[in-house]
VOGU-3710 file (C-alpha; in Angstrom, 3 decimals, decimal comma):
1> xxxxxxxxxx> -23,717/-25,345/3,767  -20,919/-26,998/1,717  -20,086/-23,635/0,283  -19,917/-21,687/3,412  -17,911/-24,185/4,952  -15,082/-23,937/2,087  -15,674/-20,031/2,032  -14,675/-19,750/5,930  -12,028/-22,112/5,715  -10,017/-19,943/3,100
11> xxxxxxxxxx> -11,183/-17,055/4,870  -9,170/-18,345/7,786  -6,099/-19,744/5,767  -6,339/-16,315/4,400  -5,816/-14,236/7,805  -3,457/-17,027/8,785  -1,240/-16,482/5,964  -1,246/-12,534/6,327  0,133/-12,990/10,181  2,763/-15,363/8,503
21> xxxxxxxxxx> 3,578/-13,004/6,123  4,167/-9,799/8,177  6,294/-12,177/10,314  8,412/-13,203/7,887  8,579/-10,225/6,026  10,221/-12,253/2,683  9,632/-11,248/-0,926  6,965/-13,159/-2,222  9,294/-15,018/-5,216  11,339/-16,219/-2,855
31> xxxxxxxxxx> 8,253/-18,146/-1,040  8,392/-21,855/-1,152  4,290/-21,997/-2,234  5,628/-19,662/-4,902  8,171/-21,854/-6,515  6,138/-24,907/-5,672  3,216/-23,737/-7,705  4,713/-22,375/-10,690  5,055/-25,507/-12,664  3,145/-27,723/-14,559
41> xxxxxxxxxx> 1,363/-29,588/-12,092  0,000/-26,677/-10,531  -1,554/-25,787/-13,724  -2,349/-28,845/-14,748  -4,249/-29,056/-10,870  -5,915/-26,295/-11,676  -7,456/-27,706/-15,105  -8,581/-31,009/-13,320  -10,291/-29,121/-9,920  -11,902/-26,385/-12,633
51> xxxxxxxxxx> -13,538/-29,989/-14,187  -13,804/-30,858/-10,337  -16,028/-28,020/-9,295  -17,273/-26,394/-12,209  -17,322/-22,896/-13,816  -19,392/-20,976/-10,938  -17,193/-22,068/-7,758  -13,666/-22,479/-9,576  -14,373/-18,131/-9,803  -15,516/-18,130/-6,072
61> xxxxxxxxxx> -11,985/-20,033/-5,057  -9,892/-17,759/-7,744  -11,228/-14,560/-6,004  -10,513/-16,270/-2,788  -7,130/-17,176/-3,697  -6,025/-13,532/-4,883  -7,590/-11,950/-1,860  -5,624/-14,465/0,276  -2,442/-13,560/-1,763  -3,032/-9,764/-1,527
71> xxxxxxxxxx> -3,816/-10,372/2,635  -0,748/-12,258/3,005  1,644/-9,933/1,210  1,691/-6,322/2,619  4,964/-5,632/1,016  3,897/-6,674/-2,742  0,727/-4,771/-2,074  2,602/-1,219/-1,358  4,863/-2,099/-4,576  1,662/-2,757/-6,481
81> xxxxxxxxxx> 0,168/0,726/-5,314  3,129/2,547/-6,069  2,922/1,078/-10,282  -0,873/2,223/-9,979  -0,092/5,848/-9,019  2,076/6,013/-11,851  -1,287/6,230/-14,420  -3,113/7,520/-11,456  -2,569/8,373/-7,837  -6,149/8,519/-7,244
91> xxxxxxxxxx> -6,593/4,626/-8,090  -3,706/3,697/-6,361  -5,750/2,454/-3,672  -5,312/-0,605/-1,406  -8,412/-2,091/-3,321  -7,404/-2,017/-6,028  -3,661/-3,223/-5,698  -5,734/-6,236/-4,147  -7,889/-6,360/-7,308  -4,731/-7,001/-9,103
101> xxxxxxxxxx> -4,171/-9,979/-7,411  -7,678/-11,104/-7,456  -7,357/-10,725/-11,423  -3,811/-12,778/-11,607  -5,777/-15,620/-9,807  -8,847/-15,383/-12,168  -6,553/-15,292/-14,734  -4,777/-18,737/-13,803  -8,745/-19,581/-13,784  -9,031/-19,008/-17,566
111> xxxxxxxxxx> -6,390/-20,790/-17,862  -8,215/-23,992/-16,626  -11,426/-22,699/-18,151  -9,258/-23,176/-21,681  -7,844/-26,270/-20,709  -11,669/-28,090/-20,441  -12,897/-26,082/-23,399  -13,340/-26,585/-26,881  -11,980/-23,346/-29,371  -15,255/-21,997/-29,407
121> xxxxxxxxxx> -15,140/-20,563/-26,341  -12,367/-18,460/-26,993  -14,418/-16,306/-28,932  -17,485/-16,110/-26,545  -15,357/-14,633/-23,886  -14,822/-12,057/-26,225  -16,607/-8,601/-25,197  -16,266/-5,002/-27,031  -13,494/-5,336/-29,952  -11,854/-2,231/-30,855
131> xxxxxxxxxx> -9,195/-1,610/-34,030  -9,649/-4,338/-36,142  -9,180/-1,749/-38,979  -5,681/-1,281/-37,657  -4,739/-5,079/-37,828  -5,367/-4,875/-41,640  -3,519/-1,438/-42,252  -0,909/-3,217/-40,833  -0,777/-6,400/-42,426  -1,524/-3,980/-45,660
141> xxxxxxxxxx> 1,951/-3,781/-45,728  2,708/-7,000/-47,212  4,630/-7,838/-44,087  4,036/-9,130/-40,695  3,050/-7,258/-37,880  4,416/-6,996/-34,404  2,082/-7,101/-31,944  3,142/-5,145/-28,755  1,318/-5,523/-25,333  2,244/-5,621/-21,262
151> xxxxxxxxxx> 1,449/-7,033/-18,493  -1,978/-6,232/-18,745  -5,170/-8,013/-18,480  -5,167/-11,524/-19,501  -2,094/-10,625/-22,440  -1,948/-14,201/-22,694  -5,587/-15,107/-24,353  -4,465/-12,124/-26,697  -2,481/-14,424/-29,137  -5,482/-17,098/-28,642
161> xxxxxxxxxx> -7,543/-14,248/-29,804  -5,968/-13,341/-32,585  -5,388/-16,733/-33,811  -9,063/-17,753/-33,907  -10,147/-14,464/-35,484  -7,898/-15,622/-38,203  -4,553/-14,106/-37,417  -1,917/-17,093/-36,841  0,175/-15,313/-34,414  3,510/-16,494/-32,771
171> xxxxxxxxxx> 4,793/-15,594/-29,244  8,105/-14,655/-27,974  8,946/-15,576/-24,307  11,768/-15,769/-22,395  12,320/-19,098/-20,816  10,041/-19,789/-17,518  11,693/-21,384/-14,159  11,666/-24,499/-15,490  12,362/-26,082/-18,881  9,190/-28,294/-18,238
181> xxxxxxxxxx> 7,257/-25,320/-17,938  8,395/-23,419/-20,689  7,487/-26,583/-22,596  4,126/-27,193/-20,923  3,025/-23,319/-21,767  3,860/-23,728/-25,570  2,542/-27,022/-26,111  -0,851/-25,251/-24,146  -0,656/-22,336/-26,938  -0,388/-24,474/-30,006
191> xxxxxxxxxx> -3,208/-25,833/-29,076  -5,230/-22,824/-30,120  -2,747/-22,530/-32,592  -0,097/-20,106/-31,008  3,450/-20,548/-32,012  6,096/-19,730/-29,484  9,494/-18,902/-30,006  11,901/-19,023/-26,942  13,958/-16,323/-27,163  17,549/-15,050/-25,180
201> xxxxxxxxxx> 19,771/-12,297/-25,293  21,468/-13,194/-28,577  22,061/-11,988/-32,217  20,434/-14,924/-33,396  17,172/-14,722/-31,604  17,112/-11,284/-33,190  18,105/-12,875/-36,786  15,615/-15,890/-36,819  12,524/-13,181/-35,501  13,134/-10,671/-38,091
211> xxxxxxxxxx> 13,165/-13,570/-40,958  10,080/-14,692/-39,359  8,290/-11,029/-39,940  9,743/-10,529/-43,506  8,017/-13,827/-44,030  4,843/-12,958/-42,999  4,378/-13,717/-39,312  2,245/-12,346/-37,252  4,412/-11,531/-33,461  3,362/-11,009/-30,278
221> xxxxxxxxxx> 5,739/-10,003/-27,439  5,530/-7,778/-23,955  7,426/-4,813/-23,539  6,938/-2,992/-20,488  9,124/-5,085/-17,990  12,233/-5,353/-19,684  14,884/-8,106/-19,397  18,012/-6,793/-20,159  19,796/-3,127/-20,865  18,361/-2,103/-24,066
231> xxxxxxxxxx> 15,527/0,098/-23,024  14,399/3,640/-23,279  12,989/5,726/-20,246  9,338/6,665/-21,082  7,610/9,302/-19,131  4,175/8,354/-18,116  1,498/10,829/-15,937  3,157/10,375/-12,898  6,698/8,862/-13,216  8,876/7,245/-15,319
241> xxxxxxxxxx> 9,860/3,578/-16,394  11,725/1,566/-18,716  10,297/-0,022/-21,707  11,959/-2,677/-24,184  13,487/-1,364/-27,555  13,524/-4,153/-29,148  9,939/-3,844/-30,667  11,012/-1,256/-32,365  14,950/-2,415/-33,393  12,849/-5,697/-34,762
251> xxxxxxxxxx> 10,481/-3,692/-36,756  13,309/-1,553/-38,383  15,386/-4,641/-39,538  12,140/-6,634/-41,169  9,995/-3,645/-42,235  7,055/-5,220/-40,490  4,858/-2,489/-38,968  4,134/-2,444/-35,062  0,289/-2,361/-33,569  0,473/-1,726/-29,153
261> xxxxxxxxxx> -2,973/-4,017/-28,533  -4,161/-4,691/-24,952  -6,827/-7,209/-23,646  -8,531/-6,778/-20,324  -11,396/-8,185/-18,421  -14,707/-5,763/-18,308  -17,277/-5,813/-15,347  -19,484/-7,890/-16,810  -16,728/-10,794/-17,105  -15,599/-10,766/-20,760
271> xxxxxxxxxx> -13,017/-9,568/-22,410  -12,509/-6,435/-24,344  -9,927/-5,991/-27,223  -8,133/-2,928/-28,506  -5,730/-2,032/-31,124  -3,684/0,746/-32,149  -2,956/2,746/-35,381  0,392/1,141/-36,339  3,545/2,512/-35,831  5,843/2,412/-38,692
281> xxxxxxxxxx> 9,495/3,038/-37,272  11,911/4,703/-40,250  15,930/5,027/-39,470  16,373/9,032/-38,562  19,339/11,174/-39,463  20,160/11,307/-35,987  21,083/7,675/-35,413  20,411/4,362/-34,331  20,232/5,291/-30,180  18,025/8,720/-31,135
291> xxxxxxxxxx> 15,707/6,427/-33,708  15,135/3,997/-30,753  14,676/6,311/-28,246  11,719/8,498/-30,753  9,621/5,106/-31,615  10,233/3,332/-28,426  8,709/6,401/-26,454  5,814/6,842/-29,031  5,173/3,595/-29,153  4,648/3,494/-25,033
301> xxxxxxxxxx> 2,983/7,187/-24,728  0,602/6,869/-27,692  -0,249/2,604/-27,506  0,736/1,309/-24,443  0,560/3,519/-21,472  -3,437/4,364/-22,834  -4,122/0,882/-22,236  -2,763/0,535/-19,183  -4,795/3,237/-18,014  -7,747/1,795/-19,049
311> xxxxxxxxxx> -7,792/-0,632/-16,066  -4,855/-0,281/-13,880  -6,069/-2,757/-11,353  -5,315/-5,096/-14,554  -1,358/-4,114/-14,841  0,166/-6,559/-13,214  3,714/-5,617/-11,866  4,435/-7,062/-8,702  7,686/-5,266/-7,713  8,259/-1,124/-8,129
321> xxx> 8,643/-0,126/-11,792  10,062/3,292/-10,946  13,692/2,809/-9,473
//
């Protein structure tokens, strides 16, 4: 009775927030619960309630969370549909741009779920595990190895991932709201020991990563919502959007090859794991704009965009790629 009580009380916060929402009509970053939540303490709430409840409801309240999110925000939800017909009109359904929403929340979940685990667990929620071959090719090379991703999945347990399979891997992220989040999130990574390396829009960023991969180190970073002017337009199967060059520009000034990777959640609630061939990026006659634009484009078509495909209810872009 307990449960059906809580179940019918979110359902109801749930339709009350949707008639809120259509009132209001605001974008959902600038909503107070939005700015409220994304700190520290929310995550650290969500570790203490997940030791609170236990493994079995803390997924029951995550799904209810994301459907309450996806309810409440029409807007996002058309945005979200719009990115999804991009890989494929046909699943660009309002289920499934409320599935994406429902997987952000169980995603904030694992979060919790890693927070009252040991390391162990990391590798149980491990499913099917594809390209390991690739990984060594790469790291063949005598070099690091970039590893490239998106938003897509849970990108975040990738570097946990890789780190317990034996791969000491390093992060790059831009800075979150808040300093004390920025510092909560790393200090969370190197915990499953996961480097991260804050970076900006700066030559040295650029010159303390590339000494990094000459030196061996193994980098992840995300490159399908760009942050700043340096990108290349990639057509996908039904569009066109921007993706990052600087996977590329970084793995032409250290030598360290590139493997696109993705990590997603499967039906049966574990994780699968795929990597790419690696991508090897060489300066071409025709210049340093042409040479970015070649790899940058191969690196989205033949990695990336694949992936995404894979599960687009699991690409999570909140506001329309395609301008």
């Amino acid at each position: 009775m307990r449960l059906r009580h809580i179940l019918i009380f979110a359902g109801v916060l749930a339709l009350l927030a949707a008639a809120l929402r259509q009132r209001r009509g605001r974008d959902y970053r600038e909503a107070k619960f939005y700015k409220a939540l994304y700190r520290p303490h929310a995550f650290e709430l969500a570790i203490s309630a997940r030791r609170l409840v236990g493994k079995a409801l803390s997924m029951w309240i995550a799904r209810l969370i994301g459907t309450g999110y996806a309810l409440a925000h029409p807007k996002v939800l058309r945005e979200i549909r719009a990115n999804i017909a991009l890989l494929d009109p046909l699943k660009a359904t309002w289920k499934n741009a409320a599935r994406v929403c429902i997987h952000q929340a169980l995603n904030f979940r694992e979060y919790a779920e890693l927070g009252v685990s040991n390391t162990g667990v990391v590798l149980d929620m491990l499913g099917s595990k594809q390209g390991i071959e690739h990984i060594e090719d790469a790291r063949s090379d005598g070099k690091g190895c970039l590893f490239v991703t998106g938003h897509f999945g849970f990108f975040e347990l990738g570097g946990l991932v890789m780190s317990q399979l034996g791969y000491p891997m390093t992060t790059l992220t831009l800075p979150e709201p808040t300093t004390e989040l920025t510092r909560w999130r790393a200090d969370f990574r190197k915990r499953w020991g996961v480097e991260t390396v804050v970076v900006g829009n700066d030559a040295f960023s650029a010159v303390e990563i590339t000494r990094k991969l000459r030196n061996g180190a193994m980098i992840a970073l995300l490159s399908d919502r760009p942050f700043d002017a340096n990108i290349v337009e990639v057509d996908l199967p039904h569009g066109r959007i921007p993706f990052s060059t600087a996977p590329v520009l970084l793995s032409l000034l250290s030598g360290a090859p590139i493997v696109a990777a993705g990590i997603w959640r499967e039906p049966n609630g574990q994780f699968a794991t795929e990597a790419a061939p690696p991508l090897r990026p060489v300066w071409l006659p025709e210049g340093r704009e042409a040479t970015l634009k070649h790899f940058t484009t191969r690196l989205a078509k033949e990695g990336l965009v694949p992936l995404f495909a894979r599960a687009p209810e699991q690409w999570h872009h909140y506001s329309r790629l395609e301008k």
